[in-house]
C-alpha positions as a printed NumPy array, in Angstrom:
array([[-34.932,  37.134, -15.821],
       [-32.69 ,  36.008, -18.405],
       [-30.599,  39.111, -19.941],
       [-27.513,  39.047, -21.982],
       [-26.056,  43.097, -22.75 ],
       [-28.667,  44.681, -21.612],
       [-31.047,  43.024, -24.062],
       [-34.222,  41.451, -21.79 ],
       [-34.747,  37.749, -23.369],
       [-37.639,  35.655, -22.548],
       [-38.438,  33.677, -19.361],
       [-40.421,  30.935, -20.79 ],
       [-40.522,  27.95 , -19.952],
       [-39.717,  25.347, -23.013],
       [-41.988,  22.667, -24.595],
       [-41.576,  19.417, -23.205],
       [-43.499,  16.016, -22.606],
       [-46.876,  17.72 , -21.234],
       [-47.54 ,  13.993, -19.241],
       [-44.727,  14.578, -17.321],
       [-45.607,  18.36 , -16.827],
       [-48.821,  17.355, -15.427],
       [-47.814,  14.795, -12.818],
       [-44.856,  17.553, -11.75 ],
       [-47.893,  19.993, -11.55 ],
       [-49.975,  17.806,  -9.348],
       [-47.242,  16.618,  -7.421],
       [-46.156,  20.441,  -6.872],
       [-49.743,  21.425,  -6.06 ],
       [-49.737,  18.152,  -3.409],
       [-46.388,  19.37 ,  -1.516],
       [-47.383,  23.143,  -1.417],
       [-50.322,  22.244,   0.575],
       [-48.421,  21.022,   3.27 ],
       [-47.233,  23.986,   5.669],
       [-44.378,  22.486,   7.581],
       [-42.386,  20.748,   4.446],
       [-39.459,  22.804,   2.516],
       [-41.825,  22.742,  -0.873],
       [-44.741,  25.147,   0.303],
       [-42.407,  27.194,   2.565],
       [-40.198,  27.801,  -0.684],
       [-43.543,  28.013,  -2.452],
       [-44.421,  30.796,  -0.608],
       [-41.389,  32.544,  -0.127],
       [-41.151,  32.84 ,  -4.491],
       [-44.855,  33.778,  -4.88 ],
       [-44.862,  36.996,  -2.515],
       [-41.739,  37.858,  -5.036],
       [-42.682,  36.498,  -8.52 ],
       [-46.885,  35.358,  -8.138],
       [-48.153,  31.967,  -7.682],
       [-48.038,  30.527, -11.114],
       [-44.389,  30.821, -11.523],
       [-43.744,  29.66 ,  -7.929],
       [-45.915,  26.779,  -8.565],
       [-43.366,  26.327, -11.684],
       [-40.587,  26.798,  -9.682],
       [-41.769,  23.723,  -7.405],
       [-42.557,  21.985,  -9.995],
       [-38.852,  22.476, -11.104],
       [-37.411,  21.854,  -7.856],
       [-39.282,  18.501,  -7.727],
       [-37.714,  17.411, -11.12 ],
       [-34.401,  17.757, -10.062],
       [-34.873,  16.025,  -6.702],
       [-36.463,  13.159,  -8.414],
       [-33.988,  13.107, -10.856],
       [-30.881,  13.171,  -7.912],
       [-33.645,  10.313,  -6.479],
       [-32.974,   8.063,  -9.826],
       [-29.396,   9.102, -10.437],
       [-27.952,   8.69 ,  -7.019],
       [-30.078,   5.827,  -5.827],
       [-31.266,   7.536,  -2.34 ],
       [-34.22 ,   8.155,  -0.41 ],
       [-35.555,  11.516,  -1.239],
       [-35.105,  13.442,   2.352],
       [-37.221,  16.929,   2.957],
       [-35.225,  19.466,   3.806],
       [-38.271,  20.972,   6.149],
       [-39.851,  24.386,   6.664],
       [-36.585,  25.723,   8.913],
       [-34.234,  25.554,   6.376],
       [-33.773,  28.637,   5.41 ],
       [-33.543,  29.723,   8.776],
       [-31.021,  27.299,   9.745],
       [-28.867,  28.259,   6.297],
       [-28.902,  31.889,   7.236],
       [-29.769,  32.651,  11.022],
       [-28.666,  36.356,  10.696],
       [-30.835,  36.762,   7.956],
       [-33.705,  35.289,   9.885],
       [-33.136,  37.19 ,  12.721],
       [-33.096,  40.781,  10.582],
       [-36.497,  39.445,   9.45 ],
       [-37.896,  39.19 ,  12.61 ],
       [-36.851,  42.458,  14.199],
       [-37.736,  44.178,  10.643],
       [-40.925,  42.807,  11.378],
       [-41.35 ,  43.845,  14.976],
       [-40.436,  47.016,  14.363],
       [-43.183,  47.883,  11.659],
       [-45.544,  46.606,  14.481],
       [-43.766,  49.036,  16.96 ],
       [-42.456,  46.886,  19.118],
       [-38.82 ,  46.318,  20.075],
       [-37.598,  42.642,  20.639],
       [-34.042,  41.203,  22.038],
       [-32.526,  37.718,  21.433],
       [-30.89 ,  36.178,  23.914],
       [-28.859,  33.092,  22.994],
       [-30.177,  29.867,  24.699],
       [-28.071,  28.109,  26.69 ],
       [-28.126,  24.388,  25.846],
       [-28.027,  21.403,  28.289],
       [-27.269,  18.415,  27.18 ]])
């Protein structure tokens, strides 16, 4: 959504070199097929919001800018995996779940583990 005083403007995407759009498309299509990788768990968290065509553009954005930090920076491109957004916001995670539960009608606890190390 791109809005400026109230006044709705378009959320196009722009012309650009269509080669390039098609590898980012196939490349997007290739990583949202694989269920434990941060691409098709951020796939599918935008498509239950927006729809799958603009989630698969969404990949396909988040792939140019990590090959573009990939060329820039001189790294190795690292996967963030499919817990990430867990891990960034537990709480959050945790609402989830007992949201979740509850429609089910079931009550849950969490206990916090104790590690051993």
């Amino acid at each position: 959504m791109n809005e400026s005083a109230g006044v709705a403007k378009a959320g196009h995407t722009r012309d650009g070199n269509g080669n390039l759009k098609r590898v980012l498309g196939v490349a997007a299509m290739a990583a949202i097929k694989q269920k434990d990788a941060y691409y098709g768990v951020y796939y599918r968290r935008v498509a239950a919001r927006r729809g799958r065509q603009r989630a698969l553009v969404a990949v396909m954005h988040k792939l140019a800018i990590a090959v573009w930090h990939v060329l820039h920076n001189k790294v190795e491109h690292k996967d963030l995996g499919a817990d990430y957004f867990a891990k960034r916001d537990p709480a959050r995670a945790m609402r989830r779940m007992v949201r979740e539960a509850n429609a089910l009608g079931m009550t849950v606890r969490f206990d916090p583990v104790s590690s051993v190390a």
